[in-house]
Structure formats: C-alpha cells, structure tokens
C-alpha positions, 0 to 999 in steps of 0.5 A: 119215395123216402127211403126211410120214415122219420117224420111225415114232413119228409114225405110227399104228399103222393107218398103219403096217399101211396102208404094209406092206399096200400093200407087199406089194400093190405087190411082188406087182404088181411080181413079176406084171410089172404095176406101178401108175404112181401117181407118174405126172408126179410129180417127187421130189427125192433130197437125198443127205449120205451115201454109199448102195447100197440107198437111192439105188437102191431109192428112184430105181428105185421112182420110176420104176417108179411112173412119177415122175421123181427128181433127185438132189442130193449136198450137206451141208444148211446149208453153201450155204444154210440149210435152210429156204432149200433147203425154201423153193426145192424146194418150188416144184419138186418134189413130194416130197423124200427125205433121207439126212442126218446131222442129224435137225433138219435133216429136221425143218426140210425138213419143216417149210418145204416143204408138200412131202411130206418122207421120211426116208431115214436119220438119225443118229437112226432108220431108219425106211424101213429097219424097214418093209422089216424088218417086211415080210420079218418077216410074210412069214416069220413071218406078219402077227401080230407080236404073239408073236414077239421080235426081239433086236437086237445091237450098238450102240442106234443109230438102226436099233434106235431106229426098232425101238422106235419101230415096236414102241411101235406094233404089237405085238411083243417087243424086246431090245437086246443091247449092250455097256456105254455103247452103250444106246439114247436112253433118251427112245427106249427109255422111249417104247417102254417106255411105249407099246408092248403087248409087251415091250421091253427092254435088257441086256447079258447076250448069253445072256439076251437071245437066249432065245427069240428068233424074229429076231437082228438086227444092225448095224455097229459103227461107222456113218458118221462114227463112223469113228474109233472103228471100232478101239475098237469091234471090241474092245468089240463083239467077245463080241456078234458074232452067229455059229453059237455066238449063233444057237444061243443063239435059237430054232431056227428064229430068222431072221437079219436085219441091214440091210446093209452087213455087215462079215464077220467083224465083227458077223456071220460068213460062216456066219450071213449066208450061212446057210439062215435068213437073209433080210438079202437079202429085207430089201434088196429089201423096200427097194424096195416099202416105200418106193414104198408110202410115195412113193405113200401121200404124194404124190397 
C-alpha cells in the first residue's frame, strides 16, 4: 500500500479495490449507526488554498466520525515559509496531513518532507479522492466489475478527468473525453493511461461520437478556480458540449448522469439532466465522506 495519496497513478490496482471495498464496509457501518473509530487519538491537519463545500466537510466530518481530531489551516503554501518548512513542523504534531492546494509540486514536497501520511485533497493536476467517490457510486449502480462499462467525460481535460485516467490505466474500464478544441488533457496524462490500461481510452471531439455508447456521462465546470477570467470565453466554446436531454439521449438508455460538483445550471449541465431520475451527482457527493475515511484509515495506524 502507498504510504501517502497523491495521485491514483501511484496506486496499485489491488490498492485501489482495498480503498473501494473499505468504503463500502465503512458507509454500510455508518448507515447501520455503528461506525469504526480507527482514527481514535489521531490528529489530521487540513491545509485549505481554495475554497470548499464537500471536501472541508466530508473530510473533517470523516475525522471525527472515525474518532481523530482535524485542524484546519487557510493558507497559500509558500508565501509564510517554504513548504518543506511547513512539512518539517506538521510532522512533529500531526499524524496525517490533507491538502487542497493549486499547486501539484507543492503536494509532492509536503509529501516528501513530513514522514507523515500526505492526502491530496484536490490539485490543479487531479482529483483523486474525488474519482474514488466516483467509482464507488459507479459499482453501486452499475455493479463492481467496471471492466465493460464506458464513462464519457464532457468538457474540458482537467485535473478531475486526469485522476480518470489515472484510475482507469489501473482497473478496467473504457474512457472518452469529449472536449473542445484546445482543451485536451495532458497528453503525458492521456498517453499513460493509453499505455497502461486494459479498456479503451480515448480522446475526440466530436460529441455524437463520443456519447455512443456510453453507460456514465460526466462533466465539469467550464472555468475551475482561478481560471476565472477565461469563464466568458469559455461558456461560448464550451456551449455545443453541455450535457442536456438532447446529449444523454445520444448515450445508452439507461446511462447515469455524474458530475462532481459544484454545477453551474445552465451551463455544462441543465435542470432536467441534474435533477433527473439517472442522476446519481448526489451519491457521488456523499460517497465523499466514505472514500476518503477509507483512505484516512488505510494511511494512518
């Protein structure tokens, strides 16, 4: 097992499933009001650049349901002190650390300085605790073996369809982005996966093509933090790829709807799609909490 949780392409595949099925058995516990404290005495540190909804609370309420004790910390890593400082201090206190950051790197040096168990919480780069909610509201719908099923991701190649990528260069199952011209994945990204994974992954941008045969239709927001000023530009060259009624109908029948939140409506998704009888964007959110308890507990003994 890894000893910290930067990107899914560091994890093996048996990781991978150990995390999901530790999921499931912690959300079953939760559900049945008898919850694990294996974080009992534990103290995790919350390193917050960006502002959040689902991450702060499913990771400080996950805390406390498996008995730890989370501190939060709103800063810009690098500004106060450089990051190996901060990784050097924490890891004399602490006995994990979370981070939402913008910058990759700057995860990878907290990872590397404190002996600490290091969790990414979100980077310009990938998502990765987001893809295993994903996943597990996937196998809850669609059953545990992915390996036929194809998820067609809408909109831009950003750092939620990297951990995709990264997720299906592990486990078997089918990918497509769909985006627009200029907005492809890293292609170091997309010709990892390409290599290493057992199912088909691909790239177009031709919508009806992509949504063939697609069992799950994810998307995104056009413009994610800190591209802010690009969001006009974007809602005109993003706008033939918003999944409505007309796009699902392009998909299987009985394709899910998934996106990871937070929706613009009217944008990359409208009312009718969000709010209809195959979307699961809420089991999603709430896989959240379970996921990323599963990969608490499975880091930090």
């Amino acid at each position: 097992m890894v000893s910290d949780f930067i990107s899914l392409a560091e994890c093996s595949q048996d990781d991978i499933l150990e995390i999901l099925a530790l999921a499931d058995d912690l959300k079953a516990k939760q559900h049945a009001g008898t919850p694990h404290k294996m974080l009992d005495g534990k103290t995790i540190a919350m390193i917050f650049e960006k502002p959040s909804l689902r991450t702060r609370v499913t990771f400080q309420t996950g805390i406390f349901q498996l008995g730890g004790f989370s501190v939060m910390i709103e800063t810009r890593l690098g500004e106060r002190e450089t990051v190996p400082d901060v990784a050097r201090n924490l890891d004399r206190w602490v006995d994990g650390i979370v981070a939402r950051t913008f910058s990759h790197e700057h995860l990878q040096e907290l990872a590397e300085y404190a002996d600490a168990p290091v969790v990414n919480a979100l980077s310009d780069h990938c998502h990765p605790c987001q893809i295993l909610a994903d996943t597990q509201a996937l196998r809850a719908h669609k059953g545990a073996d992915l390996s036929s099923l194809k998820v067609a991701f809408v909109g831009d190649g950003n750092n939620v369809f990297h951990s995709w990528a990264h997720f299906a260069a592990k486990v078997p199952l089918n990918l497509t982005l769909v985006c627009p011209e200029g907005y492809e994945a890293d292609p170091n990204v997309l010709g990892y996966a390409q290599k290493e994974g057992l199912g088909v992954i691909t790239m177009t941008h031709d919508v009806e093509a992509g949504l063939a045969g697609a069992d799950a239709v994810y998307t995104d927001v056009w413009a994610s933090m800190g591209q802010e000023e690009e969001a006009a530009e974007r809602e005109k060259t993003f706008a033939p790829y918003q999944v409505n009624e007309a796009m699902m109908a392009m998909a299987n029948k009985d394709a899910l709807f998934m996106h990871c939140l937070p929706a613009h409506r009217g944008s990359e998704v409208t009312d009718a799609v969000m709010d209809g009888p195959n979307s699961i964007v809420f089991d999603q959110a709430e896989n959240r909490l379970h996921a990323q308890k599963a990969v608490l507990a499975t880091l930090i003994k």
